[in-house]
Rosetta silent file (secondary structure, phi, psi, omega in degrees, C-alpha in Angstrom):
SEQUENCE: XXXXXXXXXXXXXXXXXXXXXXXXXXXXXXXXXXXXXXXXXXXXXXXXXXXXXXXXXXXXXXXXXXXXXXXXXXXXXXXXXXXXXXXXXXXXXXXXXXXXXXXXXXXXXXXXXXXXXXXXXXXXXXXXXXXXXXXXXXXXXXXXXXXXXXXXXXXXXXXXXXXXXXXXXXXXXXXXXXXXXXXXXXXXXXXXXXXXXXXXXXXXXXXXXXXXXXXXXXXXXXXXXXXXXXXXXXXXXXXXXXXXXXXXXXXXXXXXXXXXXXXXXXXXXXXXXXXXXXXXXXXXXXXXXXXXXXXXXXXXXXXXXXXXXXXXXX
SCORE:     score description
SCORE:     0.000 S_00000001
   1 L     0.000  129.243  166.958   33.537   20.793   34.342 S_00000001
   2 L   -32.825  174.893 -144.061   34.109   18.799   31.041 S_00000001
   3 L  -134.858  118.247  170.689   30.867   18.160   29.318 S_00000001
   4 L   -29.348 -168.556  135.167   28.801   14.783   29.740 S_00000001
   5 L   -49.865  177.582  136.191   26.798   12.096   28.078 S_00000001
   6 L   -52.921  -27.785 -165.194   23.282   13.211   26.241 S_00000001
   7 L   -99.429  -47.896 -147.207   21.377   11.403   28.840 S_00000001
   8 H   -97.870  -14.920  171.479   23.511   12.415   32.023 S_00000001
   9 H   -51.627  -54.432 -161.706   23.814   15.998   30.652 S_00000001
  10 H  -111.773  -36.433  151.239   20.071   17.000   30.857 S_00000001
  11 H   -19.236  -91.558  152.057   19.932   14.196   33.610 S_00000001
  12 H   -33.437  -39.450  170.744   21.400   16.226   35.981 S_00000001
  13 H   -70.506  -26.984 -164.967   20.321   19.519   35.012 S_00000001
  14 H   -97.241  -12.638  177.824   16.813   17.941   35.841 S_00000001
  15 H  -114.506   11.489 -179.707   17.489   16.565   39.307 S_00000001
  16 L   -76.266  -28.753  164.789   19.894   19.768   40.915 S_00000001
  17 L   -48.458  -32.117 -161.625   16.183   21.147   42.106 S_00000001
  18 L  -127.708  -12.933 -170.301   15.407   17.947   44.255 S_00000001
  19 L  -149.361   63.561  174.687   19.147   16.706   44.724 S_00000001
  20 L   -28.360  -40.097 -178.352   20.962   19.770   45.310 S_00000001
  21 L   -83.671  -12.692 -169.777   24.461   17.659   45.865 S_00000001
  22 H   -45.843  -37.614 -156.332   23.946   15.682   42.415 S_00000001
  23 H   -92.907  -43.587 -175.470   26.886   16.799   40.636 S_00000001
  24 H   -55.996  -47.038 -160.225   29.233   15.723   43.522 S_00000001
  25 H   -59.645  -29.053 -177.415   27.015   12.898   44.136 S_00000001
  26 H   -85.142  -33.386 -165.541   27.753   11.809   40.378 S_00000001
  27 H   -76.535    5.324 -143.515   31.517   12.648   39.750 S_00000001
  28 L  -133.448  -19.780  175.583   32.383   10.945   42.888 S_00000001
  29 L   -90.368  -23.174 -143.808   30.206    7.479   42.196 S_00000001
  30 L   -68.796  143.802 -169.769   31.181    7.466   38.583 S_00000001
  31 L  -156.991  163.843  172.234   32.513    3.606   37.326 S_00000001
  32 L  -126.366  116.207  173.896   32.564    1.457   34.626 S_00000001
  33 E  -128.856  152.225  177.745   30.918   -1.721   35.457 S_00000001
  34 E  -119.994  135.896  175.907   30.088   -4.698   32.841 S_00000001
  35 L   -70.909  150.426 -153.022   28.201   -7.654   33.434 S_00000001
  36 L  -130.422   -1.096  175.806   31.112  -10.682   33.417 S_00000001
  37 L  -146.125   80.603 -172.083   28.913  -14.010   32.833 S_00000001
  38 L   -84.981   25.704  175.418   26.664  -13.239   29.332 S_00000001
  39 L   -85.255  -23.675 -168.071   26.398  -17.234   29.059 S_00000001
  40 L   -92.182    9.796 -163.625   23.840  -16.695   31.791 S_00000001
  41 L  -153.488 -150.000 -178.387   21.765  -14.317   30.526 S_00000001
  42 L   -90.548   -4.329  159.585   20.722  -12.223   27.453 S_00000001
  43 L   -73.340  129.093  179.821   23.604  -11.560   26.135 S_00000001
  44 L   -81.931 -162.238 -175.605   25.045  -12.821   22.694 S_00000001
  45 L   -65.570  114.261  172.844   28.681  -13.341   21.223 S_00000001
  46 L    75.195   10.130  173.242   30.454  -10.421   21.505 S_00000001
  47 L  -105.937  121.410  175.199   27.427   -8.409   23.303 S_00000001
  48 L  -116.112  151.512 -156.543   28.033   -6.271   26.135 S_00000001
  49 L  -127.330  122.060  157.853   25.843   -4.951   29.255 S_00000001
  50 E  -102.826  153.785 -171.715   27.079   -1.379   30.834 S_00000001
  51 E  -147.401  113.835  160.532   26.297    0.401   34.217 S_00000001
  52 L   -86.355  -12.251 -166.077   28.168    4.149   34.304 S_00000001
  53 L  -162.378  133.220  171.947   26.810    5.184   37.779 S_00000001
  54 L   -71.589  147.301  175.770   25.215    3.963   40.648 S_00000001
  55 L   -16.082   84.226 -174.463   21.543    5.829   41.066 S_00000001
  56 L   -97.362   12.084  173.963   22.362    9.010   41.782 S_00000001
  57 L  -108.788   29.852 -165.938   18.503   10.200   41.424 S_00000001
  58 L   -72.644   91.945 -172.995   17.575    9.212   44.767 S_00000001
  59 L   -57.759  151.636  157.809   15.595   12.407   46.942 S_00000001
  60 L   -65.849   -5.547 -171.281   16.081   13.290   50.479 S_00000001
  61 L   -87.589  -27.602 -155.153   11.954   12.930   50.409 S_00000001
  62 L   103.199    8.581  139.641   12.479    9.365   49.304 S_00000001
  63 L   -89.296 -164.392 -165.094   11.671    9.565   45.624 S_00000001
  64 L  -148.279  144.151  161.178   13.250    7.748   42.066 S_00000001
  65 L   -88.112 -173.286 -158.838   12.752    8.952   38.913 S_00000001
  66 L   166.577  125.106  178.783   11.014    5.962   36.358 S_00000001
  67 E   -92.259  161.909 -158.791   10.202    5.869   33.403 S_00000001
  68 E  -139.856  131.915  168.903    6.811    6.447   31.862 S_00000001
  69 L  -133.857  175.911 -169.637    4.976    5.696   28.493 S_00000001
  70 L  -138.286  152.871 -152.512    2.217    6.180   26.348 S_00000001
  71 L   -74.225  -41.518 -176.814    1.107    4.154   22.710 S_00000001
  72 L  -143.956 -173.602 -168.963    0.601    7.836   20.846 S_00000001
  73 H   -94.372  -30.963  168.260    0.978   11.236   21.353 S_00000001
  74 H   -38.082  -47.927  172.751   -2.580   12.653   22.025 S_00000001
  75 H   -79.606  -15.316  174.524   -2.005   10.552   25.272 S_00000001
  76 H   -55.073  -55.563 -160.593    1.784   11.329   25.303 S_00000001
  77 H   -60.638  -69.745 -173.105    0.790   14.976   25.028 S_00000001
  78 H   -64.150  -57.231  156.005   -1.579   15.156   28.040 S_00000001
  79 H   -29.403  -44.827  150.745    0.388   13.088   30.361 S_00000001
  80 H   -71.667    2.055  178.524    3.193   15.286   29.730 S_00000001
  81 H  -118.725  -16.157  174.708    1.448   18.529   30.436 S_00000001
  82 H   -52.760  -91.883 -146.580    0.034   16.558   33.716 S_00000001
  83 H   -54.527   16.255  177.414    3.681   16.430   35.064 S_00000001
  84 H  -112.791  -18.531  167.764    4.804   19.745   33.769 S_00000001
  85 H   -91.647  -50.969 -174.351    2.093   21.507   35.775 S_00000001
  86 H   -55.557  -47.271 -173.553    2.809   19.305   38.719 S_00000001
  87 L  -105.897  -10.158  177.232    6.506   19.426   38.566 S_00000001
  88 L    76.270   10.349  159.308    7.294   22.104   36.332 S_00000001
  89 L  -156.696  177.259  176.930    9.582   20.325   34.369 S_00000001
  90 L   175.284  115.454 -168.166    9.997   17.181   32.841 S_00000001
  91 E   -91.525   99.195  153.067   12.948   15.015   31.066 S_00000001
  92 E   -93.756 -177.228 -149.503   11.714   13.029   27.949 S_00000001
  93 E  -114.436  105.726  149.878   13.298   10.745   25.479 S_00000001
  94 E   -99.124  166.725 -138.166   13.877   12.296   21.966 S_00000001
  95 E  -136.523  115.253 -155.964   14.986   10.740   19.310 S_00000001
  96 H   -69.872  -50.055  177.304   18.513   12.484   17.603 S_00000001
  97 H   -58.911  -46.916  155.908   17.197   11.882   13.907 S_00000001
  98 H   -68.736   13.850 -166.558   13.957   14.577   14.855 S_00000001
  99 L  -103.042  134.469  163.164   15.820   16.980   16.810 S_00000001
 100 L   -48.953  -14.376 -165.012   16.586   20.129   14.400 S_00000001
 101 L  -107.331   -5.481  155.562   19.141   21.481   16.596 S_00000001
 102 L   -26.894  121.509  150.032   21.161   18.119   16.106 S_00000001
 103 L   -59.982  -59.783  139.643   23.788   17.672   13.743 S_00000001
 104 L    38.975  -78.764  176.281   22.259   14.036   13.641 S_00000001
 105 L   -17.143  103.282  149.196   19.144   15.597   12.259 S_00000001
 106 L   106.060    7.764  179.614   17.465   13.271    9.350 S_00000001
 107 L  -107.615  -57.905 -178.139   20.531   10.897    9.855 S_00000001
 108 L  -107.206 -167.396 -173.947   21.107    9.182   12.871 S_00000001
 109 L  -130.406  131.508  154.730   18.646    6.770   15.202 S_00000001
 110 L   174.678  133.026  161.652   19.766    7.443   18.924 S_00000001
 111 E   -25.546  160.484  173.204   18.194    8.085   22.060 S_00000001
 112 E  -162.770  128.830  177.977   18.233   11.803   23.228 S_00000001
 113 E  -112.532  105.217  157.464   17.113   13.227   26.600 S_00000001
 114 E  -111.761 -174.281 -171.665   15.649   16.888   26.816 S_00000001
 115 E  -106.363  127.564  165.573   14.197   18.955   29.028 S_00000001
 116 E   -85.548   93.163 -171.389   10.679   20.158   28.991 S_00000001
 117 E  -121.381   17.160  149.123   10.349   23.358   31.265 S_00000001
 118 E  -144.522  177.431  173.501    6.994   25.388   30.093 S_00000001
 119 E  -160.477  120.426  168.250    3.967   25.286   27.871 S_00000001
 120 E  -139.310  132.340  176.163    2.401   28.286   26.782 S_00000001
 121 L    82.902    3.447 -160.799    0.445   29.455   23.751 S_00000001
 122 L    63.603   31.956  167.876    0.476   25.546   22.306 S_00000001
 123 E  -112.957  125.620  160.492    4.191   25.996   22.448 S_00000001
 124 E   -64.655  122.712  158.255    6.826   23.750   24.308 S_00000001
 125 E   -74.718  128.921  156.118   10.160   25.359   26.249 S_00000001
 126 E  -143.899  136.968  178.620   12.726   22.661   25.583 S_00000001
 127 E  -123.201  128.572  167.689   16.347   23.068   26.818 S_00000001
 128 E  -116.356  133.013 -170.279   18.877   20.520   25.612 S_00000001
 129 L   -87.046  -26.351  178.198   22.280   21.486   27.947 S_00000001
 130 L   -16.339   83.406 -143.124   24.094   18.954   25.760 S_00000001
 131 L  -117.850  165.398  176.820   27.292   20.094   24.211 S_00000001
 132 E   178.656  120.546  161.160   29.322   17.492   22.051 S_00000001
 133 E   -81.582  124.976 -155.966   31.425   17.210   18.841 S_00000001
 134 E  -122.730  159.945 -144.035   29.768   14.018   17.565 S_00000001
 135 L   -87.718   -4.719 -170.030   30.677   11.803   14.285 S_00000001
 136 L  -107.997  -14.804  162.867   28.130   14.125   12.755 S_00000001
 137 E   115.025  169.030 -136.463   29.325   17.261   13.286 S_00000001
 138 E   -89.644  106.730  173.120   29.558   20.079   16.648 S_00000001
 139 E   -68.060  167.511  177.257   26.313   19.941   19.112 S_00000001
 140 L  -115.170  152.795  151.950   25.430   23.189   20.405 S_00000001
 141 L   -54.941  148.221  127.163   23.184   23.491   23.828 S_00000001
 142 E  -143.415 -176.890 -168.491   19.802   24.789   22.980 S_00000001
 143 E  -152.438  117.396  173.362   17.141   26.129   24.534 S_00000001
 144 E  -161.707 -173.366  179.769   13.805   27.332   22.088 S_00000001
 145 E  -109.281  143.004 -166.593   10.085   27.028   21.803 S_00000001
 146 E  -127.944  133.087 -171.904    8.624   23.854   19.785 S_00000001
 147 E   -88.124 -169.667  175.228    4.853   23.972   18.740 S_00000001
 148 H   -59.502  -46.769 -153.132    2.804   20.255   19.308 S_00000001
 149 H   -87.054  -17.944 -175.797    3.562   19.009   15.687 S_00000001
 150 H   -86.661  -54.789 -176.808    7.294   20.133   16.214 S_00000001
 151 H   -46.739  -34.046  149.275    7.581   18.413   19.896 S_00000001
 152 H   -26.412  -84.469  163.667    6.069   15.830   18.406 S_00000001
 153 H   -61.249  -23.815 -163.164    8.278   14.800   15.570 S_00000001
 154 H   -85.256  -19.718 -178.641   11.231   15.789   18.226 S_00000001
 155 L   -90.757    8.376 -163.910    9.718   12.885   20.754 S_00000001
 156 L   -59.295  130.940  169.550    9.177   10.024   17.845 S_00000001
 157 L   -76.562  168.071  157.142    9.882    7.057   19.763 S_00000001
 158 L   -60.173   80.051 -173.694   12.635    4.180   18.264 S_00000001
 159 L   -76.495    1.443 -161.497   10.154    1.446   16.809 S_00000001
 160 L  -158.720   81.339 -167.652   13.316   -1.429   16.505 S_00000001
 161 L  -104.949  155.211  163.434   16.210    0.244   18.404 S_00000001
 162 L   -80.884  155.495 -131.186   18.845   -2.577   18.476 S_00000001
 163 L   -74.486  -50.891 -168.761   19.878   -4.962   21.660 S_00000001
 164 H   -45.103  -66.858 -175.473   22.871   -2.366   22.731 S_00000001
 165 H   -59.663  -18.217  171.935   20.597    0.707   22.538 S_00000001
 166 H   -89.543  -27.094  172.938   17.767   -0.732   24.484 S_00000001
 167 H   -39.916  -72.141 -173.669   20.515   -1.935   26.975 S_00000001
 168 H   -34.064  -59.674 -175.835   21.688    1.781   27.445 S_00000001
 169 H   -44.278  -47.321 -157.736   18.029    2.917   27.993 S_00000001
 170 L   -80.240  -13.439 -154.389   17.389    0.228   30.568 S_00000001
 171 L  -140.570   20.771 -179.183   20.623    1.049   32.430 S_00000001
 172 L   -67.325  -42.311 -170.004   20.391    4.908   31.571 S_00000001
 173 L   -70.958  -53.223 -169.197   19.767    5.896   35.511 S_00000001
 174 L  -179.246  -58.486 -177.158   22.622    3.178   36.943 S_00000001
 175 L  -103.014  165.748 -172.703   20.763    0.963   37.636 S_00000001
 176 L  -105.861  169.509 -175.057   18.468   -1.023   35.254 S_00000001
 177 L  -125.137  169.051  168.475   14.382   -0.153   35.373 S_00000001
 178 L   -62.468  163.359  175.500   11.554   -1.031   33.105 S_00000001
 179 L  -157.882  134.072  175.165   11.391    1.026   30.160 S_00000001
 180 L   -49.248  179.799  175.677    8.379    0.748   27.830 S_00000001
 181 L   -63.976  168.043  146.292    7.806   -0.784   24.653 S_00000001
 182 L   -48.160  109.697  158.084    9.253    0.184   21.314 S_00000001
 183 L   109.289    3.358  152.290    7.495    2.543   19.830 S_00000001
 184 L   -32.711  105.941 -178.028    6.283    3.743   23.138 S_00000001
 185 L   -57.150  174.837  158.873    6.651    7.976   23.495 S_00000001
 186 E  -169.914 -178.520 -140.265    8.251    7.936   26.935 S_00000001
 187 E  -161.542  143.713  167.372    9.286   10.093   29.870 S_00000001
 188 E  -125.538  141.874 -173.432   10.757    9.873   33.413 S_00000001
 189 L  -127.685  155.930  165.680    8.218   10.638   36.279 S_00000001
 190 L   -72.615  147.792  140.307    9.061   10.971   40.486 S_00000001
 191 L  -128.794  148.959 -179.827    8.010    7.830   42.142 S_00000001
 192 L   -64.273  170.184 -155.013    8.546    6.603   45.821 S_00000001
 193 L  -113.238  109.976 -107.148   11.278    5.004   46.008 S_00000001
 194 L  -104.492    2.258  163.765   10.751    1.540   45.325 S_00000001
 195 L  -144.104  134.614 -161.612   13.746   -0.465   47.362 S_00000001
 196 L   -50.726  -44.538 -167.537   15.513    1.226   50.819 S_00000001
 197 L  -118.763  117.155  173.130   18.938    0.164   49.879 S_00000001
 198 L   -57.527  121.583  172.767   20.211   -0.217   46.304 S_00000001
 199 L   -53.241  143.816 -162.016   21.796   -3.575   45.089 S_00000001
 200 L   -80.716  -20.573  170.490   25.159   -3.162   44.796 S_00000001
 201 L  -101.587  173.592 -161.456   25.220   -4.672   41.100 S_00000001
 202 L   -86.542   -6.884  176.668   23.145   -2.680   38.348 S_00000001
 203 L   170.545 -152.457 -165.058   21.295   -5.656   37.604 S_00000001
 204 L   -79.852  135.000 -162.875   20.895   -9.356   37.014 S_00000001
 205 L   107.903  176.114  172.869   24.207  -11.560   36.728 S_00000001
 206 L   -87.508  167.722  166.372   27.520  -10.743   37.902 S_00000001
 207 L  -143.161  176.566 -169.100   28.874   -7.833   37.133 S_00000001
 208 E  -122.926  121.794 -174.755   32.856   -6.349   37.369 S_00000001
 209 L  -113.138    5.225 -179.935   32.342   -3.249   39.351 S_00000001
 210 L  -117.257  137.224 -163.187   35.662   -2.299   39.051 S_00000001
 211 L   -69.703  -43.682  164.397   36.904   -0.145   36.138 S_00000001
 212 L   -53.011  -34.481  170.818   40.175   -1.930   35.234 S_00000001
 213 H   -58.614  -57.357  153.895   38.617   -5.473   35.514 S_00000001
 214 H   -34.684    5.243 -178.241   35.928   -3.868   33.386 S_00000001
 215 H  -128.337  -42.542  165.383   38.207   -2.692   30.613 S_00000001
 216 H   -69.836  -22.168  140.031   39.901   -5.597   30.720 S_00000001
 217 H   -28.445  -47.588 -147.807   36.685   -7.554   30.184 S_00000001
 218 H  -103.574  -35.343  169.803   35.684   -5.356   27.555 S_00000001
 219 H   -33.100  -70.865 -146.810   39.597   -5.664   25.882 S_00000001
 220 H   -90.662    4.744  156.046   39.320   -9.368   25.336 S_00000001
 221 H   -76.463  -91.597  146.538   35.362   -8.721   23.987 S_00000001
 222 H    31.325  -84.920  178.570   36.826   -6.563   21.552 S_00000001
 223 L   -58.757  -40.808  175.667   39.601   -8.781   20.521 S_00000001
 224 L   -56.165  -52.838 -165.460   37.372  -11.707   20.029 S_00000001
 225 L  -133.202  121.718 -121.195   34.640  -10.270   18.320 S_00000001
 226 L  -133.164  -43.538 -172.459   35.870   -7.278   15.890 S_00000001
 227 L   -90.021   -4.340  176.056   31.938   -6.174   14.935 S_00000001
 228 H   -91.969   -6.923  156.754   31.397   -5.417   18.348 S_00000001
 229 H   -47.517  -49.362  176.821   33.229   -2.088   17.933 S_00000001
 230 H   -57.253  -61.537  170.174   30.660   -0.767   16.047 S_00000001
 231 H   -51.185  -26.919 -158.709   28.130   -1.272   18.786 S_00000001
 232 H  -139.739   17.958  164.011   29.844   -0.252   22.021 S_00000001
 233 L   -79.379  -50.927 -155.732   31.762    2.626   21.005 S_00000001
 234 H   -60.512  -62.707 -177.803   28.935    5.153   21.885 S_00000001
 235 H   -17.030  -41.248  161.842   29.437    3.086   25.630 S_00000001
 236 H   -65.081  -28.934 -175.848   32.667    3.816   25.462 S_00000001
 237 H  -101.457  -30.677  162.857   32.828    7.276   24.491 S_00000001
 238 H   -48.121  -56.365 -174.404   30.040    8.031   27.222 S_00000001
 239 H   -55.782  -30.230 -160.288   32.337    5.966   29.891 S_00000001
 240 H   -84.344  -58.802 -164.537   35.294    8.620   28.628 S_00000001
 241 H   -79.662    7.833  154.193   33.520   11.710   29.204 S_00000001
 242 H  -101.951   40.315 -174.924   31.971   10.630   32.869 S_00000001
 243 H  -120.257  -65.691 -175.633   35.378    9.431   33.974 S_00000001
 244 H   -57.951  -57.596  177.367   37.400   12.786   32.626 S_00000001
 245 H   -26.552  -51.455 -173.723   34.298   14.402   34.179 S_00000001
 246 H   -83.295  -22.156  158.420   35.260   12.671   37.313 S_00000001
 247 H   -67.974    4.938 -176.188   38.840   13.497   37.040 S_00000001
 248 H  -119.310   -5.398  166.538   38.374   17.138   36.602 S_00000001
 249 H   -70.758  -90.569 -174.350   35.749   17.186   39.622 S_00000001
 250 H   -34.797  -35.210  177.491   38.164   15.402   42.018 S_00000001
 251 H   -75.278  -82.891  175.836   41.181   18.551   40.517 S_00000001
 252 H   -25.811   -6.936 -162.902   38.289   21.440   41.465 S_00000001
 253 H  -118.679  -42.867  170.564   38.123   19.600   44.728 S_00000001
 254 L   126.032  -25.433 -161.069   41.197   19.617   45.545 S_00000001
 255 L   -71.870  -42.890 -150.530   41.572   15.768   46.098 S_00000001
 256 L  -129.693  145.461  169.940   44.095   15.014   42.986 S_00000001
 257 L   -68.714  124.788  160.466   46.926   17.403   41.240 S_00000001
 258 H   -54.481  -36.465 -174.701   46.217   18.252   37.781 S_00000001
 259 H   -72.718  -11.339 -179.704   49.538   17.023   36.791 S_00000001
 260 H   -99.281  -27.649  167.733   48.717   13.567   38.108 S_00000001
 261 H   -76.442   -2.127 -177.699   44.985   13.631   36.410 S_00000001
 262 H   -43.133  -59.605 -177.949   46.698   14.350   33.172 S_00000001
 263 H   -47.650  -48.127 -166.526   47.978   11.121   31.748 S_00000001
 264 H   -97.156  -13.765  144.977   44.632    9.680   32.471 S_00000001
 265 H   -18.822  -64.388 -178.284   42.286   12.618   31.108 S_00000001
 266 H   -61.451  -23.998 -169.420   44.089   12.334   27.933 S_00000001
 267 H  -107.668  -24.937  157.252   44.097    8.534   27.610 S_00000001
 268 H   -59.867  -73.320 -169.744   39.978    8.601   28.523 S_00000001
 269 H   -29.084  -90.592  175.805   40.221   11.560   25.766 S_00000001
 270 H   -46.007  -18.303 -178.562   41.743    8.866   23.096 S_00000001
 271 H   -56.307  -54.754 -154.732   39.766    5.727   23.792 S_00000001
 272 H   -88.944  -50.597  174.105   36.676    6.366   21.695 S_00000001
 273 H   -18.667  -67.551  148.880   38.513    8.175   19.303 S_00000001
 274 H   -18.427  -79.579 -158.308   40.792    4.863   18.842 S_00000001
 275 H   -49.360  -32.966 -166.213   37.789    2.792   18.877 S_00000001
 276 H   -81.099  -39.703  173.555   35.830    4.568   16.419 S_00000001
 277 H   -45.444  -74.189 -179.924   39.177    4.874   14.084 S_00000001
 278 H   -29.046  -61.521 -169.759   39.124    0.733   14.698 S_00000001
 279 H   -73.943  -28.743  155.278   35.727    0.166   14.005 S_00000001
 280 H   -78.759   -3.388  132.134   35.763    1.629   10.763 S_00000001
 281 H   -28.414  -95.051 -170.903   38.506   -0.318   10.125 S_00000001
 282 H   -72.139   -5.056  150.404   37.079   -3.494   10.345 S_00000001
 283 L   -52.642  -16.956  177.882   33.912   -2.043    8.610 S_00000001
 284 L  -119.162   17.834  163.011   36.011   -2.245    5.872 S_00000001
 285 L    97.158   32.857 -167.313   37.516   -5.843    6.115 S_00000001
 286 L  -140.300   36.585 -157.568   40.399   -4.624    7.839 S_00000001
 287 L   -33.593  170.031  169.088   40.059   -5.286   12.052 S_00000001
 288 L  -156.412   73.255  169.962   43.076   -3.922   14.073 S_00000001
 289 L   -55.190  -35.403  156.426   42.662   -5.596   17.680 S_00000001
 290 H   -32.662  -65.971  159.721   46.292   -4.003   18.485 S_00000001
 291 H     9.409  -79.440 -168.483   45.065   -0.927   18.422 S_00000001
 292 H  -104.932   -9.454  153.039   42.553   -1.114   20.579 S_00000001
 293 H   -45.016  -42.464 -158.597   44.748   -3.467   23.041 S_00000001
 294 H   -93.818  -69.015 -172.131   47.308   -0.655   22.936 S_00000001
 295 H   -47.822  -53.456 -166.459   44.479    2.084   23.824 S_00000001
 296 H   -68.073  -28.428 -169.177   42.756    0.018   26.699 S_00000001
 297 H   -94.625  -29.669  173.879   46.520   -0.914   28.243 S_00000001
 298 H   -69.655   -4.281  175.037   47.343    2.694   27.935 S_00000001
 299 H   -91.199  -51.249 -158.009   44.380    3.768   29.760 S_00000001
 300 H   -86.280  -13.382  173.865   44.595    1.169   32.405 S_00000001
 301 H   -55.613  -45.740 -152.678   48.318    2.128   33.019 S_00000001
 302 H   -84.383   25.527 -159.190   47.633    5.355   32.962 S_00000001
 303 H   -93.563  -47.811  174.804   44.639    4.712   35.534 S_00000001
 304 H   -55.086  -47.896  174.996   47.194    2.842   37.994 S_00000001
 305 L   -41.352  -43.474  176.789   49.339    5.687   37.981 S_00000001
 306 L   -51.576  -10.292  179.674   46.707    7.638   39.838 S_00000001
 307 L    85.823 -178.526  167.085   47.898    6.109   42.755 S_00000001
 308 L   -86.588    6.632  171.552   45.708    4.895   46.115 S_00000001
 309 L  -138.893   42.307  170.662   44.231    8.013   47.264 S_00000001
 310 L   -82.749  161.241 -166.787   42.219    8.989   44.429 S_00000001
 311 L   -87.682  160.724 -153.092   38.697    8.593   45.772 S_00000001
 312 L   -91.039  150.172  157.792   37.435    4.877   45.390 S_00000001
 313 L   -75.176  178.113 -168.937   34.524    4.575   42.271 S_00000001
 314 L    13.143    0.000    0.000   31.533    3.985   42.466 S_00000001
């Protein structure tokens, strides 16, 4: 299978023990939905709110994952060695500017989700399954041992992350959850599972649950506002690789002909690419809203194309 977000990457690897079906359960939910009325809410000019997946970390016991934090790391520390004896893993929130095995490293500020599976010796196991060429150069998975002052530095919370980046966090599972303060370490812990049936939108407001309305939505954001490129490409580039994710599931399955997932692999494949060309564009006083009209109509064409008995999203 094509390779993932950062978050949904080590996501997943952490909930195939308790949700055996997870990988199905995600390529087969995956959508792009955007909240559609940001007069009514917290969104500014040219600010956008994404949801890539409905919950998919929902147990047959009847647990959620949730996230959980603590003000410093002596309490970070313990609280994280609770749940790692209880569950024997545990996926926390690292920070891409502390991880060494990064390209990133010492550069950029972004969320990062790894996996915590032992502690021995005052050493950490941490596996990141992440693979990615990034604007920064080619991640690699790893998997190594971290002592306390290195897990440490690798878990530095975000003390100011900007409104986009806390969005993502809050709307990292599907749907959105609390997520602690800024400057909070944090963590995701099992909790029961706190409403029987999930609301069908990811969160407060309307939202466009359907991926062309969403793209078109996101088109005419775009067009409007020129600086919002900059912000909502990582969204974008996430949205490409769980979509091609879901088209190359759905080929392995059996449901859709590789020659008919092609068009739109490839036209996922170009979107961020595009966008990211674009946005440094107008970083330099030079927007090109064609562009990125001409990527987004070429996408949704080549999205239509799949026909009506590609399995429904989300």
């Amino acid at each position: 299978m094509p390779d993932l977000s950062c978050y949904t990457t080590n996501l997943l690897a952490h909930l195939t023990p308790d949700v055996p079906d997870v990988r199905r359960r995600f390529a087969e939910s995956v959508r792009l939905a955007v909240r559609v009325d940001p007069d009514a809410g917290e969104l500014g000019a040219g600010e956008l709110a994404f949801s890539h997946h409905p919950r998919v970390d929902i147990t047959p016991d009847g647990r959620e994952l949730a996230y959980r934090g603590a003000p410093d790391w002596p309490s970070a520390r313990v609280a994280l060695l609770d749940q790692l004896h209880a569950d024997g893993r545990v996926l926390a929130v690292g920070s891409v500017r502390h991880l060494p095995w990064a390209p990133g490293y010492g550069r950029a500020d972004a969320p990062h989700w790894v996996l915590l599976r032992e502690y021995r010796d005052g050493r950490w196991f941490v596996a990141d399954h992440f693979t990615a060429l990034t604007p920064h150069g080619e991640q690699e998975p790893y998997l190594g041992w971290l002592t306390d002052g290195e897990l440490a530095a690798a878990l530095t919370p975000a003390q100011d992350p900007p409104p986009e980046v806390a969005r993502r966090d809050r709307f990292a599972l599907g749907g959105q959850v609390p997520v602690p303060p800024a400057g909070h370490h944090r963590w995701l812990a099992w909790q029961p599972r706190t409403t029987p049936v999930p609301p069908a939108d990811p969160g407060p407001g309307r939202w466009s649950l359907d991926t062309a309305e969403s793209l078109t939505r996101v088109a005419a954001v775009l067009r409007d506002h020129p600086e919002a490129l900059s912000r909502h490409v990582d969204d974008l580039w996430a949205a490409a690789r769980h979509h091609t994710y879901r088209l190359a599931f759905a080929v392995a399955d059996g449901a859709l002909h590789p020659e008919r997932a092609a068009a739109a692999t490839a036209a996922w494949g170009e979107l961020p690419r595009t966008l990211r060309f674009a946005a440094q564009s107008a970083a330099r006083g030079r927007p090109r809203p064609t562009v990125v009209d001409r990527s987004i109509e070429q996408l949704l064409t080549a999205q239509a194309d799949l026909g009506t008995d590609f399995p429904q999203e989300g």
